[in-house]
N, C-alpha and C positions, 0 to 999 in steps of 0.2 A: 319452307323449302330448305334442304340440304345438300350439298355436292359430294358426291360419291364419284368423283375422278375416276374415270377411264379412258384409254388408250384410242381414239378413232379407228386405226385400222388401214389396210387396202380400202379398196373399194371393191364391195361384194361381188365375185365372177359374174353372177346372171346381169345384175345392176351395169358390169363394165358391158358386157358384150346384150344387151338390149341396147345402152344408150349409145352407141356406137356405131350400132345398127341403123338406130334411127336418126344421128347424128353424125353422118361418114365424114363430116367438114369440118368437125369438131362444134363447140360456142366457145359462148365468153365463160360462160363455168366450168366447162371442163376444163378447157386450157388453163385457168386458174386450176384447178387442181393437178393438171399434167406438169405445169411448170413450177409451181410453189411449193407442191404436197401439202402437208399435214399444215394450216397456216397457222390457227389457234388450235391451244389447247386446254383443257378441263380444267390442267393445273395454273392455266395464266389468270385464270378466276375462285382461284381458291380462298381467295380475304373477301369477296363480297358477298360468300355463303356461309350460314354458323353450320355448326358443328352434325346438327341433330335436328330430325325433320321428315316430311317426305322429301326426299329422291328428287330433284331438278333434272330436268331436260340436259342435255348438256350443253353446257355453256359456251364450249368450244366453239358447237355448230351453229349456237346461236350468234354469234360472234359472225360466221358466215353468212349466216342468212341475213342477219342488217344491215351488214354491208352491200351486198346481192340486193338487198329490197331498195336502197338506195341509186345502187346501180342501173335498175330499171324502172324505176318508180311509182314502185308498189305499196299500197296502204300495208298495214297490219293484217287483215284478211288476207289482200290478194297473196301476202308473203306467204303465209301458213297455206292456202293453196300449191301454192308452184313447190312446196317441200313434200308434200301430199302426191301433188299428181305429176309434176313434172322428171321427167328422167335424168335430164343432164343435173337438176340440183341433187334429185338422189343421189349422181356421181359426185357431185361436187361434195358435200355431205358424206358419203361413204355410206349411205344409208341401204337396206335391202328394198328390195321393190314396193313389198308390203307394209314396209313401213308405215305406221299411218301419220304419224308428224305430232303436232300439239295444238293446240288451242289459240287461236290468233290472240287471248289476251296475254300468254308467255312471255310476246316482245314487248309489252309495255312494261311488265314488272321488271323483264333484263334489264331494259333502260331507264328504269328509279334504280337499279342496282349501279350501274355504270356509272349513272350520276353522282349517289353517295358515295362511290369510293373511287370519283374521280378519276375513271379508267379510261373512258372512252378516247384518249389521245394514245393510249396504248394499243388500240386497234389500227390507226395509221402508223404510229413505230413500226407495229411486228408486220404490217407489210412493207415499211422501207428495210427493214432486216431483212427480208426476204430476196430486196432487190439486191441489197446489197452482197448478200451470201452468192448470189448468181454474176454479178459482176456488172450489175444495170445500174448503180451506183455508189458512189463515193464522193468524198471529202475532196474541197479543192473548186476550182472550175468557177462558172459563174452561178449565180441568183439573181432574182428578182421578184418586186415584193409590188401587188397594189392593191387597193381597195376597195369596197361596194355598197352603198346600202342595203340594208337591211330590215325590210316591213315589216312589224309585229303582227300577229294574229288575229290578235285583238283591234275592231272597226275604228278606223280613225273620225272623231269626232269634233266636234266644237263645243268650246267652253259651257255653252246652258247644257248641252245634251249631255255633257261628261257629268258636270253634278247633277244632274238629276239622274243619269246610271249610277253611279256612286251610291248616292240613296236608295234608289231601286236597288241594286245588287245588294245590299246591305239587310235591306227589309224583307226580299226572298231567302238570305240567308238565315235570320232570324226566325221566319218561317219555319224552316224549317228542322231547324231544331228546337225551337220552343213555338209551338204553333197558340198552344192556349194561351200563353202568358200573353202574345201578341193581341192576342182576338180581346184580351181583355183589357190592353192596356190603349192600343194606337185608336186615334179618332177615324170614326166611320169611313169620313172622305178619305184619308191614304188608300183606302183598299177600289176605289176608282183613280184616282191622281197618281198612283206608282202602280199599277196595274200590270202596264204596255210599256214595250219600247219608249223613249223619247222621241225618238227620232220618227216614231211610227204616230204624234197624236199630234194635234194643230195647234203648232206653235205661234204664239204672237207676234206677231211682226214689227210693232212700231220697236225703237229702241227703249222706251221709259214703260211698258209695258214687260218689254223681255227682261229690263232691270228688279221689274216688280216680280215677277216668277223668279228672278232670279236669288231673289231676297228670300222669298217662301219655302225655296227650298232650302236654303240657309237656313233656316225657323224651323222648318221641319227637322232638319238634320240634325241641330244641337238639341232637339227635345228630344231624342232617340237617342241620341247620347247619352244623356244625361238622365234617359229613364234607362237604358243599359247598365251604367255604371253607380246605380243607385246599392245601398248596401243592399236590400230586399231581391233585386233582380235576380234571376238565374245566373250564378259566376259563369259558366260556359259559355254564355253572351259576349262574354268579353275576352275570350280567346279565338272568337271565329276573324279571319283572317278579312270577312267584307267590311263589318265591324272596326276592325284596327287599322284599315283601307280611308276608310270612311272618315275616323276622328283623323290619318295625316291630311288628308285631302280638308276636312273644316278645317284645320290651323295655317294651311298654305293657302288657301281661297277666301276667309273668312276671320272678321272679328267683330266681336260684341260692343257697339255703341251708345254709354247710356239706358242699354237696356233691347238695343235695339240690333239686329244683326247686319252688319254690314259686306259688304262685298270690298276685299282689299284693291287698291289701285295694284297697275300693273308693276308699278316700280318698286310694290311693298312686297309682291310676290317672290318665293325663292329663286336664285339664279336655276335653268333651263338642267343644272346635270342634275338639280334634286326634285324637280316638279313634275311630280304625276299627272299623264295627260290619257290613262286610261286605269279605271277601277279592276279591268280585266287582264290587265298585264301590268304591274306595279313596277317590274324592273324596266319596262319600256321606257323611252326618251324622244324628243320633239327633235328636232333638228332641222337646221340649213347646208345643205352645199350648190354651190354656183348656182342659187334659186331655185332648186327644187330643195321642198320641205315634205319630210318624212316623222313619223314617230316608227320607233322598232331602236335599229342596234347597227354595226357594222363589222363587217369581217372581211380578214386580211388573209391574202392566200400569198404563200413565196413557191414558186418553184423551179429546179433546176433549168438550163436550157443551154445546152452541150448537143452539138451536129450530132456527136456516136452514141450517144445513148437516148434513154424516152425520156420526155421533160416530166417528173415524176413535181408531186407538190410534198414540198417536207414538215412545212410549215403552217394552220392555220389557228385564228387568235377571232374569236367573236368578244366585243365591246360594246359598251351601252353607245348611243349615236354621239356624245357629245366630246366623248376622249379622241384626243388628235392623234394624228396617224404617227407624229415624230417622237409616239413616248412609245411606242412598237418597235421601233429598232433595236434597242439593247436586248430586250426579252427576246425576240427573234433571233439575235447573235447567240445567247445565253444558250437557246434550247439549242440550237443547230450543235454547237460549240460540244454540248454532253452526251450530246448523241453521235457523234464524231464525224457529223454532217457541213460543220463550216466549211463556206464556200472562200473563196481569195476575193471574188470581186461580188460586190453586192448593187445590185440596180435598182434603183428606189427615183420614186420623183420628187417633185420640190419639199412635198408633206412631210417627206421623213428625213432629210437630207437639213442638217444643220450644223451650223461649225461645230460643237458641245458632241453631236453624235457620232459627225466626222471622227472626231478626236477618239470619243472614247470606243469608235469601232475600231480603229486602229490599235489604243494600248492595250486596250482588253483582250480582243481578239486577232487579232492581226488581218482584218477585216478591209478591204478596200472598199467603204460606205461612198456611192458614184450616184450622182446625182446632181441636177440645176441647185445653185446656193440661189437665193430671191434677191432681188437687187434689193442697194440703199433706198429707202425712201423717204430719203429727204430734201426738203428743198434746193438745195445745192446740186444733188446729183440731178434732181428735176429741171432745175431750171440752168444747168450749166456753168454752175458756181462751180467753190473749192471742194471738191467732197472729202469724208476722209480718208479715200484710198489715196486723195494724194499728196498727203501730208506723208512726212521718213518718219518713222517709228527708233528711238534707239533703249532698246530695253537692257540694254547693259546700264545706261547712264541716265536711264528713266527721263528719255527729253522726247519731245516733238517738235519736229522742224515742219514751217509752213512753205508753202512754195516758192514765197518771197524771202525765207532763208531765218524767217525771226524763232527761238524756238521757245517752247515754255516752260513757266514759272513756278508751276506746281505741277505734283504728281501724287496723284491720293487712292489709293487702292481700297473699295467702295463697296456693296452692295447694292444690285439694283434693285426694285418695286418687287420684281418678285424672288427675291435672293439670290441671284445668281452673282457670283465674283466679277465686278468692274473694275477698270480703271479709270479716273477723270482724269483729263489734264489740262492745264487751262493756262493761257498768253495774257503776256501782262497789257493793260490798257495802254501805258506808255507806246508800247510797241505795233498797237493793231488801231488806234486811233488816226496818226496819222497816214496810215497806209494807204496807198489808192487802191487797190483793192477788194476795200474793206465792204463793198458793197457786195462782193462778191463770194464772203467767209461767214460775214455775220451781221445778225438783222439787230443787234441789241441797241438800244438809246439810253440806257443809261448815262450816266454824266461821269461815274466814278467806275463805272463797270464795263468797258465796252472791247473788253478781252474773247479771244475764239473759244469758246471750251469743247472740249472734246471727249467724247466714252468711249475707250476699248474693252474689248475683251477680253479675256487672259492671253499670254502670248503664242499660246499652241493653237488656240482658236483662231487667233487674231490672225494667222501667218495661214491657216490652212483655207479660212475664206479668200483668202487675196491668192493661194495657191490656185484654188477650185476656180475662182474667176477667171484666171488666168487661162489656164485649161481647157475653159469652158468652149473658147472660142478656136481651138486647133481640130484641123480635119480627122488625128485620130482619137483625139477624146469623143467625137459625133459620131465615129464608125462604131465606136467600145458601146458607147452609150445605146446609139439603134439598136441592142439588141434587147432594149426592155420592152418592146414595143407587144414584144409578144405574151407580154402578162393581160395584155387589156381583151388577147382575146383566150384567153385562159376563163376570167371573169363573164365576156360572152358564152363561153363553153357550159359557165356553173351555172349561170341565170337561167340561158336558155333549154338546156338539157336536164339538168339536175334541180331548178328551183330555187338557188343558191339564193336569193334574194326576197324568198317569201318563207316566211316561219311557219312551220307544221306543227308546230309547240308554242305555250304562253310559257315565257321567262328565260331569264337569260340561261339560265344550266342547262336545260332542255333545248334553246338552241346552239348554243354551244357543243353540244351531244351533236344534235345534226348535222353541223359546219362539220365537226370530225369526220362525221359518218360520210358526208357528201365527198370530202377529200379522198378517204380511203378508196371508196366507189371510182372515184375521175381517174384512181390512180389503175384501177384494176382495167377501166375501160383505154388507157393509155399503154399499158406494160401489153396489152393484146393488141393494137394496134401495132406495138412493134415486132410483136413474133409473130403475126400478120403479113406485113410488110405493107401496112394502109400508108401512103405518104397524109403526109401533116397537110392539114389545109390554109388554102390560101388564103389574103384577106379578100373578102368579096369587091368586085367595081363591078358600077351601077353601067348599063348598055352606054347613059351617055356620056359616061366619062372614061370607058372604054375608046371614044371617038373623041376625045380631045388632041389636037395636032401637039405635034412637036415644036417645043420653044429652042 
């Protein structure tokens, strides 16, 4: 396929005045068209088509239609219908009546195009361009950012069923690219024992039975292997991707004992961000948050939320489930920042909100990073000791004074465990021995060691937590701060309306593509909303807490 760039156009006389006809109240597509115009164009996809070829649809309108299929939540088929037979999308489109449209498989190939050349963030740009160019947004003002899990496609399983899918999907694969070589090489029984499902044949129930199945297919696996990667084997074998699934899945599950295949303990297993938990989505990930355990990914939506304008989303970031929310701040600054979308005050909750991000939303960007800091948790602050807020810091003359006035003897500028710049500083024993309050500073018994020691932070950090705490607890930092509240039902809005939370794709590119696409969408069903004049909705209460008395 080739792009042959052109011009969209009006929208066709007959096209305006049928769908007008039959739309006297306008929709949500036309009014995107009435108030956006031309949104994509041919030329803003001109690197993801070569040169020479047939002729592609154009791209522009494809660009509208996935977003629009999002917006309604329309498969592939139904989309190619509504561009077919629906009036207002022909308006929206610019298409003539008889148009006949394209092929519902079109939108799949656009989106392998979008993917490889990384565009699909460019389809929420050119609609905050859009906002922007009309006056619905700008730079400045507040944000606010939070997060959601995100299901993979692929069936969540348990460890025997996962390796025996792994095998199976591997063995189907082989199939079917080399079917004879299989039939002549594998033993009789795989072709009943990887047949079906796992999940669909009767599993053993005792535990040292499911260990024994669980070894066989271990034994199965490295023999297929290792008749795969034989010099004689079919080389193509060992490019299909179930195959190369298969041998990471034996090295992370499995090792050879004497001769004998074993099953790794849990501890020998790789840590949770590299350990495949489904053969059918490889980029997927296992995770915990506050007791629910998901495999899939998570995504981060930020958007505006200013009274005069529509709270538009600027920003969305899909992640494997295991990256924490607090390494999202700076890339969220970054993008906003070149887009010329930075906000002054950013609302984030405690995940994102750290001294280190504090700081560096400030020098970098000039960024107000607002958020709970997580209290000390250390025994002192727990149990009503000296914590270290209340030790005086003097970083001109590199000392710490303790609350009884002693101050200390060292000062060592350090790295922590996981490299990040410390300070220690540490009292001399002389001085914290006979204190009576020593019970209450430090737990140490040493004989020769029984000094306070203490870790700061660097001093911009250090100053900005004891800033934020401080903060934390005045009546207008609680009034600034309520205004993140309405991210959670942003989140509600994506899950429940849009799907935000179940993948319509295996692997992270492809969902990431849809996170885009579902933003663009949320944005279009909000920018209508406001030339609407639909007021914003409330948070729901329940009948009986509607009838709660007044305290």
């Amino acid at each position: 396929m080739s792009l042959h760039a052109r011009k969209i156009g009006e929208v066709p006389e007959e096209t305006a005045r049928v769908a007008r006809a039959a739309f006297p109240k306008g929709s949500l597509a036309m009014r995107i068209r009435d108030e956006l115009g031309e949104l994509f164009t041919d030329a803003d996809f001109a690197g993801l088509y070569p040169s020479r070829g047939k002729p592609a649809w154009s791209p522009g309108r494809l660009a509208l239609v996935s977003v629009m299929q999002f917006a309604e939540g329309l498969s592939d088929r139904q989309a190619a219908d509504a561009v077919r037979g629906r009036l207002d999308w022909k308006y929206l489109l610019g298409l003539e009546l008889a148009d006949p449209g394209f092929d519902h498989s079109v939108l799949t190939e656009f989106r392998d195009r979008l993917i490889a050349g990384d565009a699909g963030i460019g389809l929420l740009d050119r609609v905050l361009q859009a906002a922007v160019e009309r006056g619905l947004l700008k730079a400045g003002g507040r944000a606010r950012t939070d997060s959601t899990i995100v299901l993979s496609a692929a069936r969540q399983i348990n460890g025997l069923v996962r390796l025996g899918e792994t095998l199976r999907a591997a063995l189907n694969s082989v199939a079917a690219r080399e079917p004879e070589w299989l039939v002549d090489w594998a033993p009789p029984e795989w072709f009943d024992r990887y047949a079906i499902r796992f999940e669909d044949t009767r599993l053993p129930k005792g535990k040292a039975k499911q260990a024994e199945l669980i070894e066989r297919i271990g034994a199965d696996g490295l023999m297929l292997l290792e008749a795969v990667y034989r010099p004689d084997a079919p080389a193509s074998l060992r490019l299909l991707d179930r195959v190369r699934t298969l041998r990471q899945m034996w090295i992370q599950q499995y090792f050879v004992d004497g001769g004998q295949v074993r099953r790794r303990d849990l501890k020998d297993r790789p840590p949770g961000a590299e350990r495949l938990v489904t053969p059918y989505d490889t980029d997927a990930r296992g995770s915990v948050k506050r007791g629910v355990f998901w495999d899939g990914y998570k995504v981060h939506l930020t958007e505006t939320c200013e009274p005069d304008r529509p709270n538009l989303i600027t920003h969305v970031a899909t992640t494997d489930s295991m990256i924490q929310d607090v390494r999202l701040a700076a890339p969220i600054h970054a993008h906003l920042a070149e887009r010329g979308l930075r906000p002054d005050c950013h609302l984030v909750d405690a995940g994102y909100a750290t001294a280190r991000e504090v700081v560096t939303a400030r020098r970098m960007h000039k960024v107000n990073l607002m958020g709970p800091i997580l209290a000390s948790t250390s025994w002192q602050t727990r149990d009503g000791g000296f914590s270290q807020a209340d030790f005086a810091v003097d970083w001109v003359n590199r000392q710490v004074t303790c609350p009884n006035g002693a101050t200390s003897s060292r000062w060592i500028e350090d790295r922590s465990q996981e490299g990040a710049a410390v300070v220690r500083a540490r009292f001399p024993t002389a001085a914290c021995r006979p204190c009576k309050s020593r019970e209450q500073c430090t737990r140490s018994n040493s004989k020769w060691d029984m000094g306070r020691r203490i870790t700061l932070r660097p001093q911009a950090e250090y100053e900005a937590i004891q800033q934020a705490r401080t903060q934390e607890n005045t009546q207008e930092w609680k009034e600034q701060y309520a205004h993140r509240a309405g991210v959670e039902g942003t989140i509600s809005q994506g899950v429940r309306a849009f799907g935000l939370r179940q993948c319509r794709y295996h692997g992270l590119a492809k969902t990431r593509l849809q996170h885009q696409l579902t933003a663009a969408a949320m944005n279009f069903h909000r920018l209508d909303d406001w030339w609407t004049d639909t007021p914003r909705a409330r948070t729901r209460t329940s009948h009986l807490a509607a009838l709660r008395p007044a305290r």
